[in-house]
KOLLO-771769 format. One record per atom (N, C-alpha, C): residue in three letters; x negated, y, z negated. Coordinates in steps of 0.2 Angstrom, whole numbers, padded with zeros to 4 digits, always signed. Atoms other than C-alpha are relative to their C-alpha. Layout:
BEGIN
ALAXYZ/...
END
This chain:
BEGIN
UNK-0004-0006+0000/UNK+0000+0000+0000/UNK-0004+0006+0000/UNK+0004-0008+0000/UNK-0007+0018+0005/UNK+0004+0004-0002/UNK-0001-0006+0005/UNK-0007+0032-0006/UNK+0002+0004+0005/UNK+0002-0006-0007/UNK+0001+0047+0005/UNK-0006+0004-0002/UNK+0004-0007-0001/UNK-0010+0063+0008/UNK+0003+0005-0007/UNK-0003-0004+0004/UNK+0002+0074-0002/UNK-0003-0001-0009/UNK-0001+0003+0006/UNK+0000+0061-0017/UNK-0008+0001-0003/UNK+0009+0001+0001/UNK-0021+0060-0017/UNK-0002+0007-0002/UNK+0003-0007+0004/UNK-0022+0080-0018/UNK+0005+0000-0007/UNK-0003-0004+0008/UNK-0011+0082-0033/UNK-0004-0005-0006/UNK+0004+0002+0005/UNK-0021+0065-0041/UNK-0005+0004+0000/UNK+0007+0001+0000/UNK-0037+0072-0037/UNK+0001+0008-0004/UNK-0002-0006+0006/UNK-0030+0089-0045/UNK-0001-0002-0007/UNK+0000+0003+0007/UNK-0026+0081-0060/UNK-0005-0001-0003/UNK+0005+0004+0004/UNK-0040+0072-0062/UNK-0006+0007-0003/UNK+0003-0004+0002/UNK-0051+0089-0059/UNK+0003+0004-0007/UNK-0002-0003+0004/UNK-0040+0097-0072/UNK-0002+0000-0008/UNK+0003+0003+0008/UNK-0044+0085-0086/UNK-0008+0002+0000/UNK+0006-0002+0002/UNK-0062+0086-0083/UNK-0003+0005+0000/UNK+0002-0008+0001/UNK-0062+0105-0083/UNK+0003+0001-0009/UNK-0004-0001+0006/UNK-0051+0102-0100/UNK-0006-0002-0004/UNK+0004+0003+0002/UNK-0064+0090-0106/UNK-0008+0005-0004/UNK+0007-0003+0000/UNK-0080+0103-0104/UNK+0002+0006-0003/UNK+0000-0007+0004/UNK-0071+0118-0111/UNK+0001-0002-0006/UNK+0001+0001+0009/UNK-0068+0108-0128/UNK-0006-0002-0002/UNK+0005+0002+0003/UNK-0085+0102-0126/UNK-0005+0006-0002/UNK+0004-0005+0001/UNK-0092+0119-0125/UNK+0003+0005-0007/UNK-0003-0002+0006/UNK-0080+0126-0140/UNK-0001-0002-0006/UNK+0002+0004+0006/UNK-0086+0114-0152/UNK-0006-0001-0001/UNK+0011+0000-0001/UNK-0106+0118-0151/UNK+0002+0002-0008/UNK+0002-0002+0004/UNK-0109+0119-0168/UNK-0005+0006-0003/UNK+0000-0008+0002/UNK-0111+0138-0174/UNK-0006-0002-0007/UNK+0006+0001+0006/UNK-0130+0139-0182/UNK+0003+0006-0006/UNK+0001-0004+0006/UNK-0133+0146-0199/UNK-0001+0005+0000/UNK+0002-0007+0000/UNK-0131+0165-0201/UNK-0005+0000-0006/UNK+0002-0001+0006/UNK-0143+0172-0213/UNK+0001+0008-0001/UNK-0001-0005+0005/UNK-0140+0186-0226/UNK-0005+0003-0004/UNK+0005-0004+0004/UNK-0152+0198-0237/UNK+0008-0001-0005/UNK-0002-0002+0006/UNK-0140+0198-0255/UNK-0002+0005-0004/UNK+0004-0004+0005/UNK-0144+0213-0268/UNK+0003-0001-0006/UNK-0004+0003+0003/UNK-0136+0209-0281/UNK+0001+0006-0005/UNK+0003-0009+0004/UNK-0141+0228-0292/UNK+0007+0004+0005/UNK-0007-0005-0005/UNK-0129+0236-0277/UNK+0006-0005+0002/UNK-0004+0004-0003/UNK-0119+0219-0274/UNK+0001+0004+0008/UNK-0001-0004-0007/UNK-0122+0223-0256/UNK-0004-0006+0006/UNK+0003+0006-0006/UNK-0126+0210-0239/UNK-0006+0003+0005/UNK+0007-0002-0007/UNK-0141+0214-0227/UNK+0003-0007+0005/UNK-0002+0005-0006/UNK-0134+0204-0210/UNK-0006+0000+0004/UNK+0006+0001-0003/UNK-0151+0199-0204/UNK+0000+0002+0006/UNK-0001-0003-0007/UNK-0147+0196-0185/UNK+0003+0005+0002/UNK-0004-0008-0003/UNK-0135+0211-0184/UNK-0003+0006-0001/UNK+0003-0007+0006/UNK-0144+0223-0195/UNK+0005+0005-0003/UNK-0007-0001+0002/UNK-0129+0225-0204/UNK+0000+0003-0007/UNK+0001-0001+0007/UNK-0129+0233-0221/UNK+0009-0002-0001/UNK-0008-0002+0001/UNK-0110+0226-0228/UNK+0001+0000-0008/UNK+0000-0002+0006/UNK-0104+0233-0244/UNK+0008+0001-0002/UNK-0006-0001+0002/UNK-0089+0237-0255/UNK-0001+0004-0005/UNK-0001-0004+0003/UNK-0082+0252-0264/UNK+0005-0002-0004/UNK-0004+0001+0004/UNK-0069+0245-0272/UNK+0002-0007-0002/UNK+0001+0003+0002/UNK-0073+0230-0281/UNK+0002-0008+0004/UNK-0002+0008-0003/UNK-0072+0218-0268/UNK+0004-0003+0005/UNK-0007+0002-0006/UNK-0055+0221-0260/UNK-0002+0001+0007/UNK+0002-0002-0007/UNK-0062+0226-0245/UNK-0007+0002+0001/UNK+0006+0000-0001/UNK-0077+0226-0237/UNK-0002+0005+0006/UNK+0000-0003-0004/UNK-0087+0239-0224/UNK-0005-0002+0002/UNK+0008-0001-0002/UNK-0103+0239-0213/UNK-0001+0006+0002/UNK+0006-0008-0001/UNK-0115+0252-0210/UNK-0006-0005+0006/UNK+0006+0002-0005/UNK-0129+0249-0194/UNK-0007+0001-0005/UNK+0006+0000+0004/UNK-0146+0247-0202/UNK-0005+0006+0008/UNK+0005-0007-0007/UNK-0156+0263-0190/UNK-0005-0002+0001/UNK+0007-0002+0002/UNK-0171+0265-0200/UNK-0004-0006+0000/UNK+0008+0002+0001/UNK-0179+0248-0200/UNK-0003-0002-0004/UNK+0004-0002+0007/UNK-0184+0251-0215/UNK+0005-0003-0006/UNK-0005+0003+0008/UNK-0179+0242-0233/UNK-0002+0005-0004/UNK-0003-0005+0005/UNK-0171+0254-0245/UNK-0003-0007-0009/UNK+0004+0002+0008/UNK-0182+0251-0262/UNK+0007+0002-0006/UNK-0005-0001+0006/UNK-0166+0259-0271/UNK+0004-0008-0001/UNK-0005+0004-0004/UNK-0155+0243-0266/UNK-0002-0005-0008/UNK+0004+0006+0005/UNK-0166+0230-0280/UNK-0004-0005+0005/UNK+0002+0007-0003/UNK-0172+0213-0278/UNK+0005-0003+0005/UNK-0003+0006-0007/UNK-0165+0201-0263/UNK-0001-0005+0000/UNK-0002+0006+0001/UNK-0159+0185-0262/UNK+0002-0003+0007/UNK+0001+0003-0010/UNK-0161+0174-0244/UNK+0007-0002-0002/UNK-0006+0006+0001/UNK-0143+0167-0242/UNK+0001-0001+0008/UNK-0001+0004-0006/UNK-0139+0155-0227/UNK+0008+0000+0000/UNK-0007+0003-0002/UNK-0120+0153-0221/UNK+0002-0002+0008/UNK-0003+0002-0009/UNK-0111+0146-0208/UNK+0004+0004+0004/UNK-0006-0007-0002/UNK-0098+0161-0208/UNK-0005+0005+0000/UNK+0002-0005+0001/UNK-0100+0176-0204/UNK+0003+0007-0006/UNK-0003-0001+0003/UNK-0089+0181-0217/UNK-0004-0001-0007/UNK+0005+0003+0005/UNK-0102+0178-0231/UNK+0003+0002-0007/UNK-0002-0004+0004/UNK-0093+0191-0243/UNK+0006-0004-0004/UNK-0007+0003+0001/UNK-0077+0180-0244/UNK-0004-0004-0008/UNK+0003+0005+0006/UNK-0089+0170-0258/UNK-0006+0005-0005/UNK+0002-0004+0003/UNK-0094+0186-0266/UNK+0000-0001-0007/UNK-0002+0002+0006/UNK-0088+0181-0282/UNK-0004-0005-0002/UNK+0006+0005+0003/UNK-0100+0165-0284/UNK-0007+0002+0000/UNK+0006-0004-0005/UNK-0114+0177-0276/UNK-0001+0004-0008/UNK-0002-0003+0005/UNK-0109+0188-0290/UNK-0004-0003-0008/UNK+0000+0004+0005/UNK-0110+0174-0305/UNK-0007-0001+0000/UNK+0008+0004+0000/UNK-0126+0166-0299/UNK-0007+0003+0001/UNK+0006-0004-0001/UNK-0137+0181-0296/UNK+0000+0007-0005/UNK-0002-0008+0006/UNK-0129+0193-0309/UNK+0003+0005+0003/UNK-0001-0008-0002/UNK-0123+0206-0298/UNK+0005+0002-0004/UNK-0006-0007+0004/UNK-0113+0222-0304/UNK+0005+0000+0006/UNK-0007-0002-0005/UNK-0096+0226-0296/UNK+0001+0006-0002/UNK-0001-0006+0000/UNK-0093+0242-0292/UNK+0008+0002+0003/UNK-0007-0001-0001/UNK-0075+0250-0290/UNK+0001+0008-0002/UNK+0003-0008+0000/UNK-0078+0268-0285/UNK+0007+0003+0002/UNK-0006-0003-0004/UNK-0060+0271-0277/UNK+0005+0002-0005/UNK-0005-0004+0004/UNK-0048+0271-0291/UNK-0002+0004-0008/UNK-0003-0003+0006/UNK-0044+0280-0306/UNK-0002-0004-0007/UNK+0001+0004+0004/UNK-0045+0265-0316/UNK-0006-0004+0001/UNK+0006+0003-0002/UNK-0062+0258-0319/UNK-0002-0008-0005/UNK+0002+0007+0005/UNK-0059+0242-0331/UNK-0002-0006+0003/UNK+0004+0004-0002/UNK-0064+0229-0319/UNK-0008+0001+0000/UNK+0007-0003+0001/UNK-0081+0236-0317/UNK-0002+0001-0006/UNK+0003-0001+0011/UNK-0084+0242-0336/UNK+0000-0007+0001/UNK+0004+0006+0006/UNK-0085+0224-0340/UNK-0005-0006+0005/UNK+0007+0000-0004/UNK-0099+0221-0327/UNK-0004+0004-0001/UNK+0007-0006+0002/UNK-0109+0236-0335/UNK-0002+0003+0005/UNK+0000-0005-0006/UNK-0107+0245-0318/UNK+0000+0007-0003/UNK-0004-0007-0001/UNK-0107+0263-0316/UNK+0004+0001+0000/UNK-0006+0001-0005/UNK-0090+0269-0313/UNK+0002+0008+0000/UNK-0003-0009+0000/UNK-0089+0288-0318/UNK-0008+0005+0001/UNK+0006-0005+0000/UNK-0101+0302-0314/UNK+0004+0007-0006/UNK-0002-0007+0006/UNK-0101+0315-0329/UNK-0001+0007+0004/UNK+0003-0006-0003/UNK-0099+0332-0324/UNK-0005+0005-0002/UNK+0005-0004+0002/UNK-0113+0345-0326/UNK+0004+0006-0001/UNK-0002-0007+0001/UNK-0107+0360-0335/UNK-0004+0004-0002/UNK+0005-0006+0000/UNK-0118+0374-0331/UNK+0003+0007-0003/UNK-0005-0005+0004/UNK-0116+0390-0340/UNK-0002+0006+0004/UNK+0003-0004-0006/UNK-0113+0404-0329/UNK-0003+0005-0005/UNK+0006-0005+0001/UNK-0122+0421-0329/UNK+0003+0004-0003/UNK-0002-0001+0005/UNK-0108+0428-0339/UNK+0002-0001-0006/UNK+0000+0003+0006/UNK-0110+0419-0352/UNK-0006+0003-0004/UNK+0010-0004+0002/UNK-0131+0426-0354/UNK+0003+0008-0001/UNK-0002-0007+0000/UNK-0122+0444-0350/UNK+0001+0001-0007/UNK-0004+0002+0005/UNK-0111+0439-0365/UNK-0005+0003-0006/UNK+0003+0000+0005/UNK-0125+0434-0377/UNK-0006+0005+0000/UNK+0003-0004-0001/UNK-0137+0448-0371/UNK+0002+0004-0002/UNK-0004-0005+0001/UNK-0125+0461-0374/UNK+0002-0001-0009/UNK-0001+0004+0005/UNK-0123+0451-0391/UNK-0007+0002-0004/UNK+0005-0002+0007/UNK-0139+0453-0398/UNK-0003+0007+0002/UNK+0000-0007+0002/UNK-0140+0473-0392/UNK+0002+0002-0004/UNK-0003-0003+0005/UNK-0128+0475-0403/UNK-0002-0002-0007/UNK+0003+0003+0008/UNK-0134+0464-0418/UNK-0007+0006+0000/UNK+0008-0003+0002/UNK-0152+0472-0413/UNK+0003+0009-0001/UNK-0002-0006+0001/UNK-0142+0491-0413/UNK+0004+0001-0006/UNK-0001-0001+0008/UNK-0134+0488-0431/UNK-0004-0001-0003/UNK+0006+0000+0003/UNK-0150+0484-0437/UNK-0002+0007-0001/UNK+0001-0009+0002/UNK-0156+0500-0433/UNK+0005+0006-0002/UNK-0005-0007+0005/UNK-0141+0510-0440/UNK-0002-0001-0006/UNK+0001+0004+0009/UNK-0144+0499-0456/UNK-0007+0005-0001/UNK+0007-0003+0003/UNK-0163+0505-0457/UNK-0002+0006+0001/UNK+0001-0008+0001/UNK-0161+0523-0451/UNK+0004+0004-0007/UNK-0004-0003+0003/UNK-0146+0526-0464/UNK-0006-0004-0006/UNK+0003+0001+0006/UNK-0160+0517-0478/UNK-0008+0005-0001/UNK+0007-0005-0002/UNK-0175+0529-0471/UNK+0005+0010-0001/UNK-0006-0007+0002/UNK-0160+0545-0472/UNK-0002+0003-0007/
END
């Protein structure tokens, strides 16, 4: 029995279709190498090696941001660093074991409320600097000519 014409282009369709199916799940499932990370654990903050990625968080955690690394250059403010290896690029998502196992602080600079962070010994408030203005010196200037010119009344009414 012969196969018509019609019938042999649609197997041989077929057949190419599976083998195009075949080689795109082959190529989708290459096993994704290990990212590596710089950890700080002083700023609880990521260094993304291959990207040069600085990722951090201002608000303890809930969200994360990156910054491009320019300069090159490692910032000495930052602390010590810690190699960490993942498979994700997501590294942050396991900030909390990173946290535990390296000591980091948490910081949480966004709200009003800072008690998560207090009990991680973070910074969370800047104190204001109350400088004292120049009417304040006028004040006290003016303050001890007066003390210094009772004085002198005092010792010319005792010279009198």
């Amino acid at each position: 029995m012969k196969i018509p014409t019609g019938m042999k282009r649609i197997l041989l369709f077929v057949k190419a279709l599976v083998c195009l199916t075949f080689v795109f799940i082959a190529c989708n499932n290459k096993t994704k190498t290990a990212s590596q990370f710089y950890y700080y654990p002083k700023a609880n903050m990521y260094y993304e090696i291959a990207e040069k990625n600085y990722v951090y968080s201002l608000d303890s955690g809930k969200t994360w941001l990156n910054i491009k690394d320019t300069t090159g250059k490692e910032p000495l403010t930052l602390g010590k660093k810690v190699l960490l290896t993942s498979k994700t690029d997501s590294i942050w998502k396991e900030n909390e074991v990173h946290r535990k196992l390296y000591s980091g602080n948490l910081y949480n600079l966004t709200e009003k409320d800072s008690s998560i962070a207090r009990t991680t010994n973070a910074v969370t408030e800047r104190k204001k600097v109350v400088r004292k203005s120049s009417k304040t010196k006028v004040k006290r200037v003016e303050e001890k000519e007066i003390k210094r010119n009772n004085h002198f009344k005092v010792f010319r009414r005792i010279l009198q």
